[in-house]
C-alpha positions in Angstrom: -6.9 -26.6 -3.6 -5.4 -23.0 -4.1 -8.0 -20.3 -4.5 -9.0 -18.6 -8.2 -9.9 -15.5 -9.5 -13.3 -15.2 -10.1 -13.8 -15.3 -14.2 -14.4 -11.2 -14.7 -17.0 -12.1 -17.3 -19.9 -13.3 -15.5 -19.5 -11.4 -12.3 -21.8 -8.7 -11.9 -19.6 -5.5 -10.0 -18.9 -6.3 -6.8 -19.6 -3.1 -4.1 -17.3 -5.5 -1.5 -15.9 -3.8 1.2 -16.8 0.0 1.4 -14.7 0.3 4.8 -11.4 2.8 6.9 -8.9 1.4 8.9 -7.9 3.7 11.9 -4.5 1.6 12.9 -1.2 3.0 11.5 1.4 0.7 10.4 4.8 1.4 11.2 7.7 0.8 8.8 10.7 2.2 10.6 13.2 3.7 7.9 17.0 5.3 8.1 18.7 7.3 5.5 21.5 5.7 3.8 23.7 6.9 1.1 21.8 5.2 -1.9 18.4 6.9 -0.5 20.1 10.5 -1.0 21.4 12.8 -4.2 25.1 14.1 -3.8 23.7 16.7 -1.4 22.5 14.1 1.5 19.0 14.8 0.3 17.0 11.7 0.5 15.9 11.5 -3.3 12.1 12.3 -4.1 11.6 8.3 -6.0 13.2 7.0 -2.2 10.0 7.9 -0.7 8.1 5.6 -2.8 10.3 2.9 -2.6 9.9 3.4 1.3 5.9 3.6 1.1 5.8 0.3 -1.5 8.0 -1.3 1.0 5.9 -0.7 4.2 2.5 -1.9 2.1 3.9 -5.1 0.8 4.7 -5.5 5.0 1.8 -4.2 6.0 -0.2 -6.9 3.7 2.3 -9.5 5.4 1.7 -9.3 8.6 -2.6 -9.2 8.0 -1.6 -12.5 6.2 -2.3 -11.2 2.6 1.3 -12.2 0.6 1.9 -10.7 -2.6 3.8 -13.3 -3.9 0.3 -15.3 -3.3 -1.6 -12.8 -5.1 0.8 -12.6 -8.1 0.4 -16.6 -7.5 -3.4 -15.9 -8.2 -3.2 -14.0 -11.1 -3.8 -10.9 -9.5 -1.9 -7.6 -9.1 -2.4 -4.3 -7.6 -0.8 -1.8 -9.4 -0.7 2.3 -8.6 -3.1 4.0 -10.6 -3.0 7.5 -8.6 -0.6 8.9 -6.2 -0.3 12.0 -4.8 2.6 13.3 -2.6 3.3 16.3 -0.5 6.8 16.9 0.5 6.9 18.8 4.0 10.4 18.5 4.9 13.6 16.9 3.3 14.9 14.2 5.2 18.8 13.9 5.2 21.6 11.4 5.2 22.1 9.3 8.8 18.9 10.5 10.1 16.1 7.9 11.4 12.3 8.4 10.6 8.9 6.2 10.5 6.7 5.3 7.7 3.3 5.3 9.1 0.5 3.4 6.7 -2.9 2.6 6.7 -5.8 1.5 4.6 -8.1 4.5 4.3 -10.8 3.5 2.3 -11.2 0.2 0.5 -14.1 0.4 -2.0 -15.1 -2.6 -4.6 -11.4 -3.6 -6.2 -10.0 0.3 -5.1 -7.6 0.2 -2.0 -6.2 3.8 -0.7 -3.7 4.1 1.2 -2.4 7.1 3.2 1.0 7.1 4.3 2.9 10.0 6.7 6.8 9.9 7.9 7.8 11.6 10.9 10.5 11.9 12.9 10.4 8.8 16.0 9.2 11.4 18.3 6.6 12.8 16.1 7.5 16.5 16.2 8.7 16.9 12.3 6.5 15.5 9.6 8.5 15.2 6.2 6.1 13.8 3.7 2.1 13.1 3.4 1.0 10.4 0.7 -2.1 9.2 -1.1 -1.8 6.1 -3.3 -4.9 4.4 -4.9 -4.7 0.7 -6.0 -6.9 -1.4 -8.3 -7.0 -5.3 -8.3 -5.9 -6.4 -12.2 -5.8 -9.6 -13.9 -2.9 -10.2 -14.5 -2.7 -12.3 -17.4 -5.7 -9.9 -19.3 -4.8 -6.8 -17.8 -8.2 -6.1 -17.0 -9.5 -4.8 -13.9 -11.1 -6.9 -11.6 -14.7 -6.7 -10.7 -13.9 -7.9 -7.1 -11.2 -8.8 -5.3 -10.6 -12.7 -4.4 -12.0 -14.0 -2.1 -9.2 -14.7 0.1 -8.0 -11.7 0.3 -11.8 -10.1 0.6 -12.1 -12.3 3.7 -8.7 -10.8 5.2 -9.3 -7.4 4.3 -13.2 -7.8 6.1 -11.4 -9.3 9.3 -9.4 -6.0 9.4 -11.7 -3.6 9.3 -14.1 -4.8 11.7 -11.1 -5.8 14.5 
């Protein structure tokens, strides 16, 4: 029996997991042509492509897949994001995508994401990105996350 979401009406709001990760997950990335404008500038929407990228891996590999989630009826879609560009990263150059889970509250995952160079002396771009477990079929926000991926998400912040 696959799991459900549970019915949004007759939960009472769900505090859940009010816990950081400290481990950085590394998404290694290289500039291609089709990441860059026609100066060899990676393009500023490349960066999010990159962080989306290295959270839908990230989730993989703590066993949380969001094809499963869609699946389930549930979606986590960006509802704030904030980026700070430090340095451009260029055409043929190497970098990687660090990410973590910095705070999960209730249905609210943050995310903080850095990319640096592989020996960690040029830093190009700090990242915040807030997600919030929907319904997918009402659009609705969730009043707590399923409990599948609750459980996974617990596991991982006390490991």
């Amino acid at each position: 029996m696959s799991p459900e979401l549970p019915p949004t009406n007759v939960l009472a709001l769900d505090a859940g997991i009010d816990a950081r990760t400290e481990k950085w997950f590394e998404y290694p990335i290289k500039v291609y042509p089709h990441h860059t404008d026609y100066a060899g500038v990676v393009w500023h929407g490349t960066y999010l492509t990159w962080m989306e990228a290295a959270r839908v891996e990230y989730l993989n590999t703590i066993g949380i897949n969001f094809a499963d989630l869609v699946s389930l009826g549930c979606d986590l879609p960006v509802v704030d994001l904030s980026i700070r560009y430090h340095r451009a990263l260029r055409l043929g150059e190497e970098a990687i995508l660090k990410a973590r889970m910095d705070e999960i509250t209730g249905v609210r995952l943050n995310w903080d994401y850095k990319i640096q160079s592989p020996d960690e002396q040029q830093l190009y771009i700090t990242a915040r990105v807030t997600l919030v477990a929907i319904d997918r079929e009402k659009g609705k926000i969730l009043r707590q996350l399923p409990p599948s991926v609750k459980n996974i998400l617990l596991k991982l912040v006390r490991s």
